[in-house]
C-alpha positions in Angstrom: 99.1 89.0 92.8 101.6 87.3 95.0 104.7 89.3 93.7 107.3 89.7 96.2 109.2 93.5 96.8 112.1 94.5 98.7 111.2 96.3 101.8 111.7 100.0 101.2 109.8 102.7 103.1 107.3 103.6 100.4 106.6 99.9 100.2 105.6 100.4 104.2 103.1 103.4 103.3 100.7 101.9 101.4 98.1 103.9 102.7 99.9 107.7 104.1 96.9 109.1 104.9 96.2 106.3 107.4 99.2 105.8 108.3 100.5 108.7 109.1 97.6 110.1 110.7 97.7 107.6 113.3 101.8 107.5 113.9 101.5 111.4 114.0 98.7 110.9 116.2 100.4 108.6 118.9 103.6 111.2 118.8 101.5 114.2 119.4 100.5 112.1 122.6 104.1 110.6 123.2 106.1 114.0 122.7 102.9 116.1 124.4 103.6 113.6 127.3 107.3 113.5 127.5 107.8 117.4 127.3 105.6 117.8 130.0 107.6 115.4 132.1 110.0 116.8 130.8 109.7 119.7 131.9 108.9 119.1 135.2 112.3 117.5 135.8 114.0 120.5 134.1 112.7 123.1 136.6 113.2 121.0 139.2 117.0 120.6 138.5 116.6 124.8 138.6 114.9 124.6 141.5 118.0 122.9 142.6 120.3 125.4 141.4 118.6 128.0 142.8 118.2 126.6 146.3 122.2 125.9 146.0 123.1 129.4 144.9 121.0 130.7 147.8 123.0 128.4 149.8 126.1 129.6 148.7 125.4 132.7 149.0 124.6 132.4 152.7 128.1 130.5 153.4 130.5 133.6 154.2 133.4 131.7 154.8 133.2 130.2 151.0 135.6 131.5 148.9 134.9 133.6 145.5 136.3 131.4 143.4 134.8 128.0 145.1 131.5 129.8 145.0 131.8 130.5 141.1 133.0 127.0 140.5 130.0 125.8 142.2 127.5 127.7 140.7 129.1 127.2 137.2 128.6 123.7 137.7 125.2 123.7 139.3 124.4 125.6 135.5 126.2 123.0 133.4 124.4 120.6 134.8 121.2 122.1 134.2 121.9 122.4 130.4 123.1 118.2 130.8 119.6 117.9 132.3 118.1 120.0 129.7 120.1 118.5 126.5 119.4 114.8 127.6 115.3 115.7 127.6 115.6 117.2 124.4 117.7 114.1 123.0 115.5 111.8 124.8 112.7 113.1 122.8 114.1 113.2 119.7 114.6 109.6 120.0 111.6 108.7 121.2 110.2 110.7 118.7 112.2 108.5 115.9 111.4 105.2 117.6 108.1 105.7 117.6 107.5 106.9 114.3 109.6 104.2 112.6 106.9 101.9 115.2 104.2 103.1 114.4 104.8 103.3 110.2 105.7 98.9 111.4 102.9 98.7 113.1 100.6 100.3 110.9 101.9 98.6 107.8 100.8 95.2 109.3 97.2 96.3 109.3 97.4 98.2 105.9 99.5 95.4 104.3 96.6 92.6 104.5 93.8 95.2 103.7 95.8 96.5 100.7 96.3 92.6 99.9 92.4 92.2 100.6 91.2 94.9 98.8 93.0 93.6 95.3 91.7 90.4 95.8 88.0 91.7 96.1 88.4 93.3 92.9 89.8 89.6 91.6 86.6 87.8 92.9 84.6 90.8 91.5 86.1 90.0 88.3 84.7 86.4 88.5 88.0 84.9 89.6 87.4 82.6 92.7 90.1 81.8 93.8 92.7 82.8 96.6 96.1 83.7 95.0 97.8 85.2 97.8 98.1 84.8 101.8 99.0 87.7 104.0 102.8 87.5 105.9 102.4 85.7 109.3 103.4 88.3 111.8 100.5 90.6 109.8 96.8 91.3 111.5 93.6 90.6 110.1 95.0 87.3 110.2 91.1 85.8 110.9 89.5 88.3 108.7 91.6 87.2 105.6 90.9 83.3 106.8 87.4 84.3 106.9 87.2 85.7 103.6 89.4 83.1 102.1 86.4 80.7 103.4 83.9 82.4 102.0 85.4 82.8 97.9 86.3 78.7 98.4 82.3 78.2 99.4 81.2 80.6 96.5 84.0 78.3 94.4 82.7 74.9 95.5 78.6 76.6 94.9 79.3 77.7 91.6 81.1 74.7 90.8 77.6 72.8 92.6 75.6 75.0 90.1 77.8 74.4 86.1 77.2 70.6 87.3 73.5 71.2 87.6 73.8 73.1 84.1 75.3 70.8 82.6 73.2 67.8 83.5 70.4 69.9 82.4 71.4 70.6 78.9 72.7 66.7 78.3 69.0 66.6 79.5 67.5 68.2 76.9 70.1 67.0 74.3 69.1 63.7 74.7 65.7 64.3 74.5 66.3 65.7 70.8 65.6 69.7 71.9 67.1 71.5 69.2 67.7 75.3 70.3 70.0 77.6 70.0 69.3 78.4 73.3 71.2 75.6 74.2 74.2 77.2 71.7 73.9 80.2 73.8 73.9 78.0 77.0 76.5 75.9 76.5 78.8 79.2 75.7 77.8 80.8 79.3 78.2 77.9 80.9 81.9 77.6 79.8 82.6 81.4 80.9 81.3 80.4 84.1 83.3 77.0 83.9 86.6 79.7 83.4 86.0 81.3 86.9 86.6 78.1 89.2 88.9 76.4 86.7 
């Protein structure tokens, strides 16, 4: 249960449909978000060109080529303006969808953890073999739980002692069964599980 892996990305998607609804779901936001504002500073550095070619334009004394230059660089920096949005994006984009696979992984991890050792209790194994990393979440359901199979533990521990006293019981009182065969074989499955 408590085998240790390297960290590769398929062992952060544990769970891709979770995960990857909810990353893909915070970038629709992020990149909905940032293209609008986006946007809005991109037409306003147009807006800027513009109102400079219109000033230009109404300078007479400005020569061709000065006027060209001016204008040619008004337009470069428009597509600077333009190409740093778009990078921005794309990198925002990547950060957050390397963040959110993190950050989802460290609520999958200790349900993924949880999940196999429900199915080790269901087996009749009461025991805890495994912790959850510290930075993970769920941190107080998984202490929780871990209370609760110990209590089960120590009760069904409480309960083979109360077998067993019974059946020396009726040993010593010279009941010959072989009910009391068939008990004393249950009772040491049961012993198996908190053992």
């Amino acid at each position: 249960m408590g085998d240790k892996k390297q960290r590769r990305m398929r062992n952060y998607l544990l769970d891709r449909r979770f995960q990857l609804k909810y990353t893909g779901m915070v970038l629709l936001v992020t990149v909905s978000v940032a293209s609008g504002l986006g946007y809005v500073a991109y037409r306003f550095s147009k807006g800027q060109t513009e109102s400079l070619t219109a000033h230009i334009a109404a300078q007479p004394d400005l020569g061709a080529d000065t006027a060209s230059d001016l204008e040619r660089f008004a337009k470069q920096e428009d597509r600077k303006v333009r190409n740093a949005i778009i990078t921005g994006v794309l990198l925002l984009t990547l950060a957050l969808g390397l963040t959110g696979i993190i950050v989802t992984h460290r609520v999958v991890g200790p349900a993924y953890r949880m999940r196999r050792l429900f199915e080790h209790v269901g087996e009749g194994k009461f025991e805890v073999t495994t912790g959850i990393r510290k930075g993970d979440e769920l941190q107080e359901l998984f202490h929780s739980f871990a209370q609760m199979v110990e209590a089960l533990r120590d009760q069904r521990a409480g309960e083979i002692e109360q077998l067993e006293d019974t059946l020396i019981k009726m040993e010593a009182a010279g009941v010959q069964s072989a009910y009391i065969t068939d008990l004393r074989a249950v009772l040491e499955r049961i012993r198996k599980t908190v053992d």
